[in-house]
Structures are given as structure tokens and as C-alpha cells.
N, CA, C and O atoms as a Maestro MAE file, in Angstrom:
{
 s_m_m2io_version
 :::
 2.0.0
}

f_m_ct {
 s_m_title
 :::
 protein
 m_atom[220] {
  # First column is atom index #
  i_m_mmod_type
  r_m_x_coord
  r_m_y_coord
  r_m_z_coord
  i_m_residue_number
  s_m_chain_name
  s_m_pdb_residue_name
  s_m_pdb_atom_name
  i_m_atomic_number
  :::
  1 25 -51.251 -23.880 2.902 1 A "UNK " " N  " 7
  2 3 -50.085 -24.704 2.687 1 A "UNK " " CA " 6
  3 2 -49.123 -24.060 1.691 1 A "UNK " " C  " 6
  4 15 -47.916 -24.205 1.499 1 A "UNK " " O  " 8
  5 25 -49.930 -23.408 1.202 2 A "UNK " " N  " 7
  6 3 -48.580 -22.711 -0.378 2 A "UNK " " CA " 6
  7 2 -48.101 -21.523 0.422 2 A "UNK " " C  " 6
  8 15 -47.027 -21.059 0.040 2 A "UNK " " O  " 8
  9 25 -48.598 -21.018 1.311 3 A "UNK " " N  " 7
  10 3 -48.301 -19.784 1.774 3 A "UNK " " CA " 6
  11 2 -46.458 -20.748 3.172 3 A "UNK " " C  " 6
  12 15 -45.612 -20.004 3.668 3 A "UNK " " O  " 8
  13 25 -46.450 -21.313 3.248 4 A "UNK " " N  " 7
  14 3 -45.815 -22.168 3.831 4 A "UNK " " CA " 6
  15 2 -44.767 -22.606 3.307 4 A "UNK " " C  " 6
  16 15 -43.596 -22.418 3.634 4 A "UNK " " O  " 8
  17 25 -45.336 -23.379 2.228 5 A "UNK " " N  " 7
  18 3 -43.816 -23.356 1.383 5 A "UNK " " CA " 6
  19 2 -43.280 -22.608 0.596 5 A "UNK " " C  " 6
  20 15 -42.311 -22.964 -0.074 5 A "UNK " " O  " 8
  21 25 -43.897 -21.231 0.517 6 A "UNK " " N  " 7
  22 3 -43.372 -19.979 -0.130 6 A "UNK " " CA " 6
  23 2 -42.111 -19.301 1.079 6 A "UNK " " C  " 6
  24 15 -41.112 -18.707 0.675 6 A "UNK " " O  " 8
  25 25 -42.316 -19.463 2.138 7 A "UNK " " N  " 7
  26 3 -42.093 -19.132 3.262 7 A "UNK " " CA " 6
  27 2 -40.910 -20.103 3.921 7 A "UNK " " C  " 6
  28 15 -40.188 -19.606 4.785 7 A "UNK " " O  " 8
  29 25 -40.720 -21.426 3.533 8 A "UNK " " N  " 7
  30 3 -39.863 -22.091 3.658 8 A "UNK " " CA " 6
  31 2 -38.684 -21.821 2.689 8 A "UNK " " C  " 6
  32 15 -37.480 -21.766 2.941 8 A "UNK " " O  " 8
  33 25 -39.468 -21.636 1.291 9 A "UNK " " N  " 7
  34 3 -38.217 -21.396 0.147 9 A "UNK " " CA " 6
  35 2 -37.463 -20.076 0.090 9 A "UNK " " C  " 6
  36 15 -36.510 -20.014 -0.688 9 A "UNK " " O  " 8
  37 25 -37.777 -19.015 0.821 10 A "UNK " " N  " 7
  38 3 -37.130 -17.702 0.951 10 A "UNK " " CA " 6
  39 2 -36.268 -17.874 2.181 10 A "UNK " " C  " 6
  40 15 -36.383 -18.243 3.350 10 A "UNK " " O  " 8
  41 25 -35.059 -17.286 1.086 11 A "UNK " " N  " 7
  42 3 -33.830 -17.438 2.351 11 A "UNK " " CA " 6
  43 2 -33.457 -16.108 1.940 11 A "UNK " " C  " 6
  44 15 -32.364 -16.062 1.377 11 A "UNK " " O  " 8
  45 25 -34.143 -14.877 2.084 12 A "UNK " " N  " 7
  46 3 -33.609 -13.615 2.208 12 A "UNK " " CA " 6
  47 2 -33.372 -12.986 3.669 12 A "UNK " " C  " 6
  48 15 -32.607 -12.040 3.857 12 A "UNK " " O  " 8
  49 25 -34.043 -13.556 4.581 13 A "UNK " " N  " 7
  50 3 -33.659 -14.109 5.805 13 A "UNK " " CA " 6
  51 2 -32.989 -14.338 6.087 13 A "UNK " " C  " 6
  52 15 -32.698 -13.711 7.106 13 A "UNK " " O  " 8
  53 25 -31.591 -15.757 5.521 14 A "UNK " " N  " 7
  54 3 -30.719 -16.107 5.759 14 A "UNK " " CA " 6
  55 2 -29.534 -15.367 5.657 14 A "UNK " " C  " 6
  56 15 -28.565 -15.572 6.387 14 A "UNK " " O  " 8
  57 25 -29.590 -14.215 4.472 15 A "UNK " " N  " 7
  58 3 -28.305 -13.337 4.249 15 A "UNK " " CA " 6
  59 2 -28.449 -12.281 5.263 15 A "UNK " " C  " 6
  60 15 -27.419 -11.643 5.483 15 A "UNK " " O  " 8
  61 25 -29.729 -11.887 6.073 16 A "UNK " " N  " 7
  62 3 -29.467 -11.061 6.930 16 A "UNK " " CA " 6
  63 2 -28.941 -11.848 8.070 16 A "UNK " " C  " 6
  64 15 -28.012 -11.172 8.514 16 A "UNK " " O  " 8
  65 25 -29.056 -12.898 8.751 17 A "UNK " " N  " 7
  66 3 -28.538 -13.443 9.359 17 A "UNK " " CA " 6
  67 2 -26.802 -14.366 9.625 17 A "UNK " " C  " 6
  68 15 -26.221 -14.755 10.639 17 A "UNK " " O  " 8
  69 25 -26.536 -14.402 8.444 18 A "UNK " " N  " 7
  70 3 -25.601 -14.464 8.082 18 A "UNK " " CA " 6
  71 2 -24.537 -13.232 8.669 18 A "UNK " " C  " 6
  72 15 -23.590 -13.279 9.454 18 A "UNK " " O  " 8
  73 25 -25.306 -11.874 7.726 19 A "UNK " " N  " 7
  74 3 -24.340 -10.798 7.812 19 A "UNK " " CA " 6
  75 2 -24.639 -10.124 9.483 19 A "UNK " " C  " 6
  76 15 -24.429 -8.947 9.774 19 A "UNK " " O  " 8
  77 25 -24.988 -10.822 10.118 20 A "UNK " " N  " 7
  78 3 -25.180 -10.729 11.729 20 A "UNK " " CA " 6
  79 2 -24.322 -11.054 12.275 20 A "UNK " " C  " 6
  80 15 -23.553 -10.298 12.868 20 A "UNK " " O  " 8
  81 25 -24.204 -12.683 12.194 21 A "UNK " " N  " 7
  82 3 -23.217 -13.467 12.580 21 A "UNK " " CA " 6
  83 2 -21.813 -12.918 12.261 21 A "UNK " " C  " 6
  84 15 -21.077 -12.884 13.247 21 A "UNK " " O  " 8
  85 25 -21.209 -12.425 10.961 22 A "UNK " " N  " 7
  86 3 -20.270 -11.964 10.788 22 A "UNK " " CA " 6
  87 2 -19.752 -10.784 11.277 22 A "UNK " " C  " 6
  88 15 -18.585 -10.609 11.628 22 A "UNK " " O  " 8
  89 25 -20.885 -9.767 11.295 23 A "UNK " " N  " 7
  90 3 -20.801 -8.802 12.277 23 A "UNK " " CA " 6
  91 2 -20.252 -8.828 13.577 23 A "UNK " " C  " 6
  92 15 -19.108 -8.598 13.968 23 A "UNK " " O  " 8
  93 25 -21.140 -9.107 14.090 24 A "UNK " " N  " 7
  94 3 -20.695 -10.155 15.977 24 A "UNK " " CA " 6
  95 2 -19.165 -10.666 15.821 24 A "UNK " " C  " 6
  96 15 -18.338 -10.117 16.550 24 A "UNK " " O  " 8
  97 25 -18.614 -11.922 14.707 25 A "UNK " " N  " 7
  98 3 -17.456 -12.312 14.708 25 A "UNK " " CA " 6
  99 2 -16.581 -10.970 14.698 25 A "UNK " " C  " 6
  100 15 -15.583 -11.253 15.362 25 A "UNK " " O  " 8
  101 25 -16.509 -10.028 14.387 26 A "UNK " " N  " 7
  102 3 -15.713 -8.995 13.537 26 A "UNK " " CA " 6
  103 2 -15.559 -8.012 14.984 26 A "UNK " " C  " 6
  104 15 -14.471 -7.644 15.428 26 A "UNK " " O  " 8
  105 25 -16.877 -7.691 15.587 27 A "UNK " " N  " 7
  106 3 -16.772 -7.061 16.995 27 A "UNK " " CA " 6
  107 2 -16.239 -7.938 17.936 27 A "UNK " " C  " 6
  108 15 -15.664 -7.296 18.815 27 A "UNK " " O  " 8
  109 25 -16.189 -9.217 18.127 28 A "UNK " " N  " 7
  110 3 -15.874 -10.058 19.199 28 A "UNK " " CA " 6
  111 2 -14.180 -10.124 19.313 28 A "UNK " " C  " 6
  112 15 -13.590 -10.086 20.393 28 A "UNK " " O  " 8
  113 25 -13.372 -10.252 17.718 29 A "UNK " " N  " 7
  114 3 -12.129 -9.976 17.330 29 A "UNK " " CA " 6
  115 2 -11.668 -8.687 17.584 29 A "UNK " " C  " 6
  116 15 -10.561 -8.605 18.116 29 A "UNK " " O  " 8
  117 25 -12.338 -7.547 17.291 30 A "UNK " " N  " 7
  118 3 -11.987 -6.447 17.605 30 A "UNK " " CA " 6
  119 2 -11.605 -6.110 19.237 30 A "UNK " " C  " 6
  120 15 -10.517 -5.965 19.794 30 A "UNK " " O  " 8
  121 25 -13.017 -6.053 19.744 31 A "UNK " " N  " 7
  122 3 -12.445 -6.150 20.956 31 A "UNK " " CA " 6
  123 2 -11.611 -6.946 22.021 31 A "UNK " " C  " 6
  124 15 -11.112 -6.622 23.099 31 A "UNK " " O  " 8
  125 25 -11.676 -8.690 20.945 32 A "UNK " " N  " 7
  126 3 -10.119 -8.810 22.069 32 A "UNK " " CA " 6
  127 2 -9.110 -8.516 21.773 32 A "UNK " " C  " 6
  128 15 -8.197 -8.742 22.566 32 A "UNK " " O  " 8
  129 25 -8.771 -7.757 20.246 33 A "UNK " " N  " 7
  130 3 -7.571 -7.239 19.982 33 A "UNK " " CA " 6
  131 2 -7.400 -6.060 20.632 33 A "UNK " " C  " 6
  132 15 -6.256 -5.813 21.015 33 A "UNK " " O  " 8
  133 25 -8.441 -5.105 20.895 34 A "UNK " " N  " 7
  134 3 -8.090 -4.392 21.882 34 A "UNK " " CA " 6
  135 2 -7.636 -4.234 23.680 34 A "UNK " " C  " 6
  136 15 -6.925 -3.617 24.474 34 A "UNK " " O  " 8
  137 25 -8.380 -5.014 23.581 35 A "UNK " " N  " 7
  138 3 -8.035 -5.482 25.050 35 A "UNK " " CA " 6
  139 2 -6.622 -6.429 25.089 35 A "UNK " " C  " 6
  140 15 -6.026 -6.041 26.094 35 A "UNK " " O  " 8
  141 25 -6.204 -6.993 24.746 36 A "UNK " " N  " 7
  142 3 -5.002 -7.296 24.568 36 A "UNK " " CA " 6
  143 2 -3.801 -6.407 24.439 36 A "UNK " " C  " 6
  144 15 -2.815 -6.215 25.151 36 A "UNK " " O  " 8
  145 25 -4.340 -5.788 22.950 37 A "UNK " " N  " 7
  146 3 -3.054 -4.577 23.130 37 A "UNK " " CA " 6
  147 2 -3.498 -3.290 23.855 37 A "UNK " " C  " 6
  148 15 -3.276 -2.220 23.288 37 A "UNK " " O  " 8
  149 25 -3.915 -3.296 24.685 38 A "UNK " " N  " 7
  150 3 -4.604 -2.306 25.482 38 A "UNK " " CA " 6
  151 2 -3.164 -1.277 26.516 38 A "UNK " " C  " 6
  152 15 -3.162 -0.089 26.838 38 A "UNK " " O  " 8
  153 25 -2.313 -2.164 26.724 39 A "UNK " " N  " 7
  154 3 -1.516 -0.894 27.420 39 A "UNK " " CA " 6
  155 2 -0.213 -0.784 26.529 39 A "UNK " " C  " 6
  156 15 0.709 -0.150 27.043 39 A "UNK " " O  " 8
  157 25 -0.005 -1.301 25.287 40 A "UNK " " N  " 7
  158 3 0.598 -0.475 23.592 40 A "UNK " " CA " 6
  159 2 0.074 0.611 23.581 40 A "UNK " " C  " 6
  160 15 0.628 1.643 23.959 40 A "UNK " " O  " 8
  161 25 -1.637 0.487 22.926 41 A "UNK " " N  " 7
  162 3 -2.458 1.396 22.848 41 A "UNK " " CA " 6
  163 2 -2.485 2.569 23.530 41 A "UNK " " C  " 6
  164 15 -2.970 3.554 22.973 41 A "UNK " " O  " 8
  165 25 -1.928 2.668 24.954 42 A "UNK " " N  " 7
  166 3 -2.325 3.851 25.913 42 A "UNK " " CA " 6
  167 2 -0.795 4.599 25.907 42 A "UNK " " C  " 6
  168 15 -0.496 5.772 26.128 42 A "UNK " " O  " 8
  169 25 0.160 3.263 25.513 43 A "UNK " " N  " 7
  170 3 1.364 3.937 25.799 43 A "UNK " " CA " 6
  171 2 1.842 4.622 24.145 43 A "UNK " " C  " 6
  172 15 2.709 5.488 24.030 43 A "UNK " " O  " 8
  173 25 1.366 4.249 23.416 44 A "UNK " " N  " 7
  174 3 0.992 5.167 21.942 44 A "UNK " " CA " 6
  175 2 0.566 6.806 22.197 44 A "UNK " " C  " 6
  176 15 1.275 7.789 21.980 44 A "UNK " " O  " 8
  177 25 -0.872 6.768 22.748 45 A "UNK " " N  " 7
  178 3 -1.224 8.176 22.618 45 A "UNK " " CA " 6
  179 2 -0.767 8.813 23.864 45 A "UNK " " C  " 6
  180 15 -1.138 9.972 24.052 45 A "UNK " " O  " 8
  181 25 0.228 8.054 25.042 46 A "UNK " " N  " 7
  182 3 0.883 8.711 25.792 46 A "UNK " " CA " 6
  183 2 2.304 9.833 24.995 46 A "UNK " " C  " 6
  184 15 2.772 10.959 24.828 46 A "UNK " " O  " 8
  185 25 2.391 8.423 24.758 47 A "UNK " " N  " 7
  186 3 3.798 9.186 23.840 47 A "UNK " " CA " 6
  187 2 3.611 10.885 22.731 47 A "UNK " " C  " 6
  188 15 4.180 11.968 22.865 47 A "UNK " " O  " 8
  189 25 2.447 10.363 21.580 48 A "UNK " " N  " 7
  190 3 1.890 11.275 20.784 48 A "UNK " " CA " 6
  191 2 1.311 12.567 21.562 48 A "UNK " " C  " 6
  192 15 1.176 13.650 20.992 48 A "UNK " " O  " 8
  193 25 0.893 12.294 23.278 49 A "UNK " " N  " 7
  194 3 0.690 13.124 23.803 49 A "UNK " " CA " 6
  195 2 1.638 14.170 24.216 49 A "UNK " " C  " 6
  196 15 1.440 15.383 24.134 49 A "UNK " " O  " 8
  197 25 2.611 13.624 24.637 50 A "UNK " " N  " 7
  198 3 4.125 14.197 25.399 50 A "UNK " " CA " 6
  199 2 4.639 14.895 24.207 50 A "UNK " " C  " 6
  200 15 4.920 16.092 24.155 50 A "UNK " " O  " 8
  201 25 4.738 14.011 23.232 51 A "UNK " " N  " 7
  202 3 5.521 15.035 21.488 51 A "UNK " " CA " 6
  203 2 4.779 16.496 21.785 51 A "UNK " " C  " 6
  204 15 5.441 17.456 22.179 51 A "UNK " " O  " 8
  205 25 3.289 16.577 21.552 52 A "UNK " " N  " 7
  206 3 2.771 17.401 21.710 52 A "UNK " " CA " 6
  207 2 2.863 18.925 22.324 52 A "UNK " " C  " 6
  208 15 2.725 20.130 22.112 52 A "UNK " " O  " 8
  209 25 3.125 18.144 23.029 53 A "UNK " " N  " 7
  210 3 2.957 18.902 24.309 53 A "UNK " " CA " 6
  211 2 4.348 19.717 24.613 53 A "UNK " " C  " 6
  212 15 4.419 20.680 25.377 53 A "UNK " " O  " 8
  213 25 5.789 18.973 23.639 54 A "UNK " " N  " 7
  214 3 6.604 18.912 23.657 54 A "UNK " " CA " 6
  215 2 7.068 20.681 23.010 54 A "UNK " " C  " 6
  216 15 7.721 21.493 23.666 54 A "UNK " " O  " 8
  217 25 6.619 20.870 21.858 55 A "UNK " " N  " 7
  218 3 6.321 21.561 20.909 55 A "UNK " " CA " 6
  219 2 5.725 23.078 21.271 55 A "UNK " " C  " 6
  220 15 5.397 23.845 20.366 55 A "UNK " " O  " 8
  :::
 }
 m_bond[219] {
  # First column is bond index #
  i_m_from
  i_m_to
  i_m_order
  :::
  1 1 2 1
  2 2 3 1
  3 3 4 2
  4 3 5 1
  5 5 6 1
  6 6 7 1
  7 7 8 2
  8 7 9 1
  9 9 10 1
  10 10 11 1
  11 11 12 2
  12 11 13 1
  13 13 14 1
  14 14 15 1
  15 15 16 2
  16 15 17 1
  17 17 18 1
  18 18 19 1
  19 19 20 2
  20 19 21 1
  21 21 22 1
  22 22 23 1
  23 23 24 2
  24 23 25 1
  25 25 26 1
  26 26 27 1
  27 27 28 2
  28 27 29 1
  29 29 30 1
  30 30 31 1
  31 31 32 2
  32 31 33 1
  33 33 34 1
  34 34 35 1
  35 35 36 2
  36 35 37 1
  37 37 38 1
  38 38 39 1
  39 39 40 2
  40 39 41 1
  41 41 42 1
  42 42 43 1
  43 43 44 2
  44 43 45 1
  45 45 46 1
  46 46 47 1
  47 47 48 2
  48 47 49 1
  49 49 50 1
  50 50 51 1
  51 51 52 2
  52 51 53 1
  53 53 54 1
  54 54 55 1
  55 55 56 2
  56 55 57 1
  57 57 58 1
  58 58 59 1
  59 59 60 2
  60 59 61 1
  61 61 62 1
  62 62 63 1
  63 63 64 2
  64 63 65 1
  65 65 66 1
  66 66 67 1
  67 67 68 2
  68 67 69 1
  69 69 70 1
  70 70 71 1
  71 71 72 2
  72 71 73 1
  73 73 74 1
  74 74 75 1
  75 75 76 2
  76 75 77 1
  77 77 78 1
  78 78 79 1
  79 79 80 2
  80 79 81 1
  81 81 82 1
  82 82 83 1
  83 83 84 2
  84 83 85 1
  85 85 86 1
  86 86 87 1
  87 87 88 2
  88 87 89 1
  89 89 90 1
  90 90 91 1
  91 91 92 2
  92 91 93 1
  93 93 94 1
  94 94 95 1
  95 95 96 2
  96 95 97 1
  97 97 98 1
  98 98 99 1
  99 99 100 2
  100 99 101 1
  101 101 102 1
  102 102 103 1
  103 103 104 2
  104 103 105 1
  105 105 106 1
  106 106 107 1
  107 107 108 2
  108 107 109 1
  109 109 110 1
  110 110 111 1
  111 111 112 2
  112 111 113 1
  113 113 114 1
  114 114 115 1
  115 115 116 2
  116 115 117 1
  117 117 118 1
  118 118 119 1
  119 119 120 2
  120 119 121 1
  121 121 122 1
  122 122 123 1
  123 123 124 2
  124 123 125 1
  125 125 126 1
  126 126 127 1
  127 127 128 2
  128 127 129 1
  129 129 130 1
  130 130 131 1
  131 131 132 2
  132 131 133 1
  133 133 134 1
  134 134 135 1
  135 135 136 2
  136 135 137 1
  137 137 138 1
  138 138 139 1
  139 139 140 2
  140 139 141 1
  141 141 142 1
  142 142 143 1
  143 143 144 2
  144 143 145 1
  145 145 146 1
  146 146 147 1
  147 147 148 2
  148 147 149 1
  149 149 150 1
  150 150 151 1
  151 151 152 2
  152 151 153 1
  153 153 154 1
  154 154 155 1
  155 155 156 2
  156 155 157 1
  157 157 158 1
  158 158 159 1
  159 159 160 2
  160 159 161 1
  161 161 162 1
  162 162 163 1
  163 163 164 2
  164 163 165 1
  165 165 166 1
  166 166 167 1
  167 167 168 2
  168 167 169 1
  169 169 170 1
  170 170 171 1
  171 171 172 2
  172 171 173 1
  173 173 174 1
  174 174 175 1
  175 175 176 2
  176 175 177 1
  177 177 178 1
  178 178 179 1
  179 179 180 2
  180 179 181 1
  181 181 182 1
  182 182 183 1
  183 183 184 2
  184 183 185 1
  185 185 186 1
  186 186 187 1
  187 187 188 2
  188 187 189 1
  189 189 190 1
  190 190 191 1
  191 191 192 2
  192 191 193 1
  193 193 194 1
  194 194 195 1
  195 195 196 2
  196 195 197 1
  197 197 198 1
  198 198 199 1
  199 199 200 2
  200 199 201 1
  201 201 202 1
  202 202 203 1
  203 203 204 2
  204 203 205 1
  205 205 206 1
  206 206 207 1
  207 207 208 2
  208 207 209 1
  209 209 210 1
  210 210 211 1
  211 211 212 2
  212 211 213 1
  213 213 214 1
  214 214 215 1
  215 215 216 2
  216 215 217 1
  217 217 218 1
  218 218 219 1
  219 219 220 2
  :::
 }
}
């Protein structure tokens, strides 16, 4: 039983889980910001491509 509620009272557990969840939020934002600005994005390194190339 003590081994139980030693085991209930540790929430070092919880900060890894935590910093999971936030993780996930942070990739889930990312990629719909990419996908959204997704043909900015292409028409960016089109452009930076053409300068290039320009040169």
C-alpha cells in the first residue's frame, strides 16, 4: 500500500507528459501554418531561385 501511494504522489510523470502535449500542439500549428502558406512558400524559393540563377 505505501508503495502505491508513493506512486500516486509522483507527478514527475506529469511534466513529461505535459511537455508532450505541448510538443504535439507546436507540430500540429506548424504544420498547418505550413500548409496554408504553402504556395507563398514555393513561390519564395522560386523567386530566390531565378535571382540565382540570374547572376
Amino acid at each position: 500500500m505505501k508503495i502505491a501511494r508513493e506512486l500516486w504522489k509522483d507527478e514527475t510523470g506529469a511534466s513529461m507528459a505535459e511537455y508532450a502535449m505541448l510538443l504535439a500542439l507546436i507540430a500540429v500549428a506548424t504544420i498547418g501554418a505550413v500548409t496554408a502558406l504553402r504556395d507563398q512558400i514555393i513561390a519564395v524559393f522560386n523567386n530566390s531561385t531565378a535571382a540565382l540563377k540570374a547572376k
